[in-house]
N, C-alpha and C positions, 0 to 999 in steps of 0.2 A: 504494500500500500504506500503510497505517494506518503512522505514528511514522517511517514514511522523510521525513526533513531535506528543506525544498524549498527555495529563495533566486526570488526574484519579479524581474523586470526591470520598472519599473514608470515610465510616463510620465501625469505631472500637469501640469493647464492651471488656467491663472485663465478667467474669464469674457472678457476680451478675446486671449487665447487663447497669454499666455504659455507659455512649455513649460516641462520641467525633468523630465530624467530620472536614475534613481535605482537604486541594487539594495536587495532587503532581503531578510532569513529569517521576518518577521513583517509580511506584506503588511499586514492589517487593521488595528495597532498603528501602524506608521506613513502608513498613512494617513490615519488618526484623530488623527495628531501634524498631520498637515499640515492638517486639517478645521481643528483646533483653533488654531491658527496657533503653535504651538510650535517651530516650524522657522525658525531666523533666518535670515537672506538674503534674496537675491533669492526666494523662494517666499511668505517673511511679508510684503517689501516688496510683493511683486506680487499677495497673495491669491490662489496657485496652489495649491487645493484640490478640486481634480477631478481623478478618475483617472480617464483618458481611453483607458487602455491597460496591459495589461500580458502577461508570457510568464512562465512557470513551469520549471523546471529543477531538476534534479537536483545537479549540482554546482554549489559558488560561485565556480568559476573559468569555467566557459561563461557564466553571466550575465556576471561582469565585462567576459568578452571581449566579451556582444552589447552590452552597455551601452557599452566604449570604442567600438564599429564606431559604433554610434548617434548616442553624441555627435561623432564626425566627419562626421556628414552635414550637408548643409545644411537649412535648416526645411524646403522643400518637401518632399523626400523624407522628411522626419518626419512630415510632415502628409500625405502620402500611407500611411503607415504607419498612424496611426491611422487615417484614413478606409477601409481597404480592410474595417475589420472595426467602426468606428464612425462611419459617416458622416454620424453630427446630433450628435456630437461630446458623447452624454449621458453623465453622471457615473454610469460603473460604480458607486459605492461612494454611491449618492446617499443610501437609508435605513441604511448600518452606522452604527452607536453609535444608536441611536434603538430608545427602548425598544417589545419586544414586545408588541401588543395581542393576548391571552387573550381566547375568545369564552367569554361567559358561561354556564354549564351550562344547557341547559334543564329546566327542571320537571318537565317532561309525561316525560323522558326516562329519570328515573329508579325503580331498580329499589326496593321495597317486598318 
């Protein structure tokens, strides 16, 4: 439903396939922090700017919960996690922030 609150449970990779997972209420804004490298730590040291994964929820207390289960696991079964539903490991969020190419009106199309 339109203006119903959502909170993201969201897991980011660098290219050599660091992890690092995360909650937020503004999936696309922080992700966009993390593109950007605005995120200090281990995510700016390691260039973990791929979202590789994420789940949606209603409340911000069941993310947190899936989020502390998650980070208790060990890498495999996190990388089993993502691969069950990304298994070439591409950057969901590969064109956000990149601006919209608008096709050009044609000529012949308009009305006189």
């Amino acid at each position: 439903m339109f203006g119903e609150k959502r909170c993201y449970l969201y897991i980011m990779a660098s290219k050599i396939r660091v992890l690092y997972v995360g909650i937020t209420g503004f999936l696309i804004l922080r992700v966009l922090q993390h593109k950007a490298g605005e995120t200090d730590g281990v995510t700016k040291r390691y260039h973990v700017n791929r979202l590789v994964y994420y789940e949606v929820f209603r409340y911000v207390n069941s993310a947190i919960a899936r989020e502390t289960e998650i980070k208790k696991w060990r890498r495999a079964k996190k990388v089993a996690l993502i691969e069950a539903v990304n298994a070439t490991w591409e950057d969901l969020a590969a064109d956000w922030g990149s601006p919209i190419k608008v096709p050009k009106a044609d000529s012949s199309l308009r009305s006189e």
